[in-house]
VOPA-463559 format. One record per residue (C-alpha): y, z, x; residue in three letters. Coordinates in steps of 0.02 Angstrom, whole numbers, plus 32768, in hexadecimal, padded with zeros to 4 digits. Example, Ala and Ser with C-alpha at 12.3 -4.5 7.8 and 13.67 -1.06 7.14 Angstrom:
! residues 2
7F1F81868267ALA 7FCB816582ACSER 
This chain:
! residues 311
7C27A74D95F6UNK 7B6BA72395EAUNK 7B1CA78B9556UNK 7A79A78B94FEUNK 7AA8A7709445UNK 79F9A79D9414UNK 7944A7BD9448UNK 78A7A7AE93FBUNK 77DCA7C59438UNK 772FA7A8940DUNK 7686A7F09443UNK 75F0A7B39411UNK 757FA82E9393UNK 74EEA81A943BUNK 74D9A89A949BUNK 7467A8769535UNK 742BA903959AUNK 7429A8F09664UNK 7376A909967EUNK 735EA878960FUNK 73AFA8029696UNK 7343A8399711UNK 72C2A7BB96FEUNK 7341A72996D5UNK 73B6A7669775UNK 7323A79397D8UNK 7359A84797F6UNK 72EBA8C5983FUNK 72CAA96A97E3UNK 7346A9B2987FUNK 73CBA9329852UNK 73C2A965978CUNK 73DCAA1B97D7UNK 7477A9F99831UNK 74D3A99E97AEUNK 74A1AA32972FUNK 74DCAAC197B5UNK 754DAA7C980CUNK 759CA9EC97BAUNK 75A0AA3A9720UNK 7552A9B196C0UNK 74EEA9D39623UNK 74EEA92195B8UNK 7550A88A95ADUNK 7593A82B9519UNK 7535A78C94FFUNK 754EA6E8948EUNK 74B1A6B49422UNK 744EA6399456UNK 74A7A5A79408UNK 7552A5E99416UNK 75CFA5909476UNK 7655A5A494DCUNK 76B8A5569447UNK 7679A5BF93D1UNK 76A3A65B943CUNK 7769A600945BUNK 776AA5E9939BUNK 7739A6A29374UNK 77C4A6D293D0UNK 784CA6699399UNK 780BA67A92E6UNK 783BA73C9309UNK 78FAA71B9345UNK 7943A7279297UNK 79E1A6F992E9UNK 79B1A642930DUNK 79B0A61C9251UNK 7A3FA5B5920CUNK 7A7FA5A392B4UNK 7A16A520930FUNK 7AA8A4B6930DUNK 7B02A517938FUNK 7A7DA50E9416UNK 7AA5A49594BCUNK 7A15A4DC9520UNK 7965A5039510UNK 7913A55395A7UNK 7869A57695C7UNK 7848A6049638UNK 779BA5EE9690UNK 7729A64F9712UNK 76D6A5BA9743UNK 76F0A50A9751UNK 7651A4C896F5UNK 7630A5249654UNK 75F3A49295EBUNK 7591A3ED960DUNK 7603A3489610UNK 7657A30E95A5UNK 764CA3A6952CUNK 7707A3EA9534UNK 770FA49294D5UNK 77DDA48394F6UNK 780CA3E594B0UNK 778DA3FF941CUNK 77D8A4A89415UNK 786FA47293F4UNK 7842A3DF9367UNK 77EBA4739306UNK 78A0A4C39328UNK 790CA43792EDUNK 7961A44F93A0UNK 7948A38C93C7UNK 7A01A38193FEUNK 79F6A4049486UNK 79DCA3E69529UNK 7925A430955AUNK 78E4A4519601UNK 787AA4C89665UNK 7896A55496EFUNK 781DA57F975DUNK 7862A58F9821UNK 785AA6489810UNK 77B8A64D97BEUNK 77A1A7099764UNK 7863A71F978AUNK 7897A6829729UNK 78C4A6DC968EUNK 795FA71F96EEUNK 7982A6839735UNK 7977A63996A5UNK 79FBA6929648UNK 7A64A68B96DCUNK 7A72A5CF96CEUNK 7A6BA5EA9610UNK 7B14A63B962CUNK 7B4EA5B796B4UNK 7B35A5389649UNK 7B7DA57295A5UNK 7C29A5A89607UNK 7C44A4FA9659UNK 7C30A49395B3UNK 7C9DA5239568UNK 7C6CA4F394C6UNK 7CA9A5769440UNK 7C15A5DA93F8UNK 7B88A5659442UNK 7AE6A5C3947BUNK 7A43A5B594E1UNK 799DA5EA94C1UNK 7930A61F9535UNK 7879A6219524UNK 77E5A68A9588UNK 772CA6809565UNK 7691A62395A9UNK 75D1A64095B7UNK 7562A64D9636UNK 754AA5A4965FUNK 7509A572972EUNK 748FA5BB9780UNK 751EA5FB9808UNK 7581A67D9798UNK 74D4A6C79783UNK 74C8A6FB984CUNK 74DAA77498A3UNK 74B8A7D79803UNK 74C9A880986CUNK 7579A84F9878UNK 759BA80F97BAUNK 7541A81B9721UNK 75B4A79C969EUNK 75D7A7BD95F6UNK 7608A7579575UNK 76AFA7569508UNK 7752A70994E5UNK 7800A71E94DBUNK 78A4A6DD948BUNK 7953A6FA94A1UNK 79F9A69C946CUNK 7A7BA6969508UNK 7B2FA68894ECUNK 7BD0A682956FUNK 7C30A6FC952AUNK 7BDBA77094A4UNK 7BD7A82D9495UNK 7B42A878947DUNK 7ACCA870952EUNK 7B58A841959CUNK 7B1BA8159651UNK 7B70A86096D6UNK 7B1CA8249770UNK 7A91A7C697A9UNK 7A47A7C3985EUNK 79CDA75D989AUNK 7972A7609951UNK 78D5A6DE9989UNK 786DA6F89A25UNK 780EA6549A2DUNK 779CA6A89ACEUNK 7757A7079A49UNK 7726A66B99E3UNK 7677A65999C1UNK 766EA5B899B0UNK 76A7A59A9A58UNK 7621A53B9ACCUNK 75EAA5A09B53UNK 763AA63A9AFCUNK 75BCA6AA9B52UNK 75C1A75E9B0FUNK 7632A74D9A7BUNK 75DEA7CC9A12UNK 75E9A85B9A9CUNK 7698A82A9AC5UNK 76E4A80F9A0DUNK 7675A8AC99DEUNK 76F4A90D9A7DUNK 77A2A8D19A46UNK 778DA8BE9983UNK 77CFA9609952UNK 7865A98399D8UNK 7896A8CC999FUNK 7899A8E298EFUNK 78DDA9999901UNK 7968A92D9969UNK 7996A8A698F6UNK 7995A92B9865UNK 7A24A98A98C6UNK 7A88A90298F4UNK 7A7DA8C69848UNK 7AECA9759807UNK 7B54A95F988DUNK 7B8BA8BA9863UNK 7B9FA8FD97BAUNK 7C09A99197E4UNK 7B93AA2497C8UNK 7B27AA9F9815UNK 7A65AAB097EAUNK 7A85AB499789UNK 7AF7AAE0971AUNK 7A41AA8A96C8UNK 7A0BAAB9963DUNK 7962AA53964FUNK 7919A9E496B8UNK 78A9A96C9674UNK 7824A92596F3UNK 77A7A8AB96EEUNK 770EA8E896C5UNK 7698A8CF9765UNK 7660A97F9786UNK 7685AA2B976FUNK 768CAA74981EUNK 76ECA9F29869UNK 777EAA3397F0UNK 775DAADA980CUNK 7774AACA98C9UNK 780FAA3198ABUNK 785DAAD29845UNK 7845AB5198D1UNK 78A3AAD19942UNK 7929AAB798D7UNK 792CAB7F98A6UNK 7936AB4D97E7UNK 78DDABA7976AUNK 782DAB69974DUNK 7840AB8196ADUNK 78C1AB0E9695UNK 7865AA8596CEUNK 7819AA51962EUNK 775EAA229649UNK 7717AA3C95A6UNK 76DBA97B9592UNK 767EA977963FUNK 75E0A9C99615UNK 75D4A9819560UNK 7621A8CF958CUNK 7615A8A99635UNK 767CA8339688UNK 76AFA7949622UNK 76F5A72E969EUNK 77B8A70E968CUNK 77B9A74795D7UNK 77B1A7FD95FFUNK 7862A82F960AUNK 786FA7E79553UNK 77D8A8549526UNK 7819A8F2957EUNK 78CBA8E19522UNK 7889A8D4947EUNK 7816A966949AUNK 78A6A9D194DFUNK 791AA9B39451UNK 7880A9E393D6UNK 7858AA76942CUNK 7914AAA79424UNK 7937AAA994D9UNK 79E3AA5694DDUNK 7A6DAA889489UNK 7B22AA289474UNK 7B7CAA349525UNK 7AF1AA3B95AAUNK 7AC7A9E8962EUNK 7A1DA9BC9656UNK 79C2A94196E3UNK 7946A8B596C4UNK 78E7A8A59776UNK 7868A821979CUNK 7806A7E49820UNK 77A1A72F982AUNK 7731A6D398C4UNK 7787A6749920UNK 77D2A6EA9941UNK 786AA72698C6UNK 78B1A7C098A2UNK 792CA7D0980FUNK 7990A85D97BBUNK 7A1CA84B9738UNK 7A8BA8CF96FCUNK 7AB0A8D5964BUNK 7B2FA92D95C6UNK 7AD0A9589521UNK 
């Protein structure tokens, strides 16, 4: 069974506050407003100046103790992105990534069909993968983290305000610890923004975005056996407080179980956020041995995601 053998994060030490933005995102004093009040949005994490997204992927893999000695084991290497563009050709944080690794003999590649909700995908296939080589003891890593790169994941900042951060976590097909029980996964390309002639996409994805993600949540602990109540926690991605709030009332789950701690301090850091999110929840001592909690995600295009774990 798919597990997570180990997780590890990094935020960078900058701290940018929304009104900040305004001028670079071109928001309106009324704009700022709404993403304090209503969004819940305070600051975002940012890299320095001449960070990059290596240096953010290094941070984090630097941090996953659990790598060390056993780079040998590792088949896969998957980058989790947002966004398809995050760097100018031909810089390639992965592959470099990996040489600072010693992971040379894995096989490296990207995901990013399910933009924001790639991390899931990604250790979905992570999973696939390891169980059809079947390969005693081999592993995957999978990687999150990227900067704020084209001038399109800036717009429509009423919508999103990025952060910046990264993730790590090593996959395996049959460990113990973060055992996935089930993974569900629903597009609705009419809702993709990219789509020519997509007239009214904001309004319209705006509409259905929380009775969809309330949706794919639910089927998600039904495939999985369990009730709502069952979850301990649900980590989200961090787009906005209210949204959750009113996703919550849907689902009738305690809002206080919805663990939203990073969204006003971080922001929303593309697909590395469920990475983030875990790390701060085992921190804050908010899973114990035996429960079962719910990564959700949602990306443009548009994907929802929700996997059901065993911690």
């Amino acid at each position: 069974m798919t597990a997570l053998d180990a997780v590890a994060a990094f935020l960078p030490d900058r701290r940018v506050p929304i009104g900040d933005l305004a001028t670079q995102l071109g928001l309106t004093p009324g704009q700022v407003r709404v993403l304090h009040r209503f969004h819940g949005l305070s600051e975002v994490c940012r890299a320095r100046p001449e960070e990059t997204p290596l240096d953010l992927l290094t941070a984090a893999t630097g941090a996953l103790d659990e790598l060390r000695g056993q780079e040998h084991r590792v088949r896969y290497v998957l980058y989790a992105r947002g966004v398809p563009v995050t760097t100018p050709f031909p810089v390639n944080p992965l592959h470099e990534l990996c040489d600072r690794l010693g992971l040379g003999h894995a096989l490296a590649f990207t995901v990013t069909h399910q933009a924001c909700a790639s991390n899931l995908l990604a250790i979905d296939l992570a999973g696939r993968l390891l169980r059809t080589d079947g390969v005693p003891d081999a592993l995957a890593l999978i990687v999150a983290g990227e900067t704020v790169f084209t001038q399109d994941v800036r717009l429509p900042p009423e919508a999103r305000v990025f952060g910046e951060g990264s993730g790590a976590c090593l996959v395996s097909a049959d460990g113990r610890r973060d055992r996935v029980l089930s993974y569900v996964s629903r597009q609705r390309g009419d809702l993709d923004q990219w789509l020519p002639g997509n007239a009214g996409f904001a309004e319209r994805f705006a509409a259905e975005y929380r009775g969809l993600l309330a949706g794919v949540i639910l089927a998600a602990v039904e495939r999985a056996g369990l009730r709502v109540d069952d979850l301990a926690l649900i980590l989200p991605h961090n787009v906005n407080m209210g949204s959750w709030q009113r996703v919550s009332r849907l689902l009738r789950f305690p809002s206080d179980r919805v663990m939203l701690h990073n969204v006003p301090r971080v922001g929303h850091t593309f697909a590395a956020d469920a990475f983030i999110n875990y790390r701060t929840a085992l921190d804050k001592g908010l899973l114990e041995p035996g429960d079962f909690y719910l990564v959700a995600a949602a990306g443009y295009g548009a994907t929802f995601s929700a996997m059901v774990f065993e911690h």
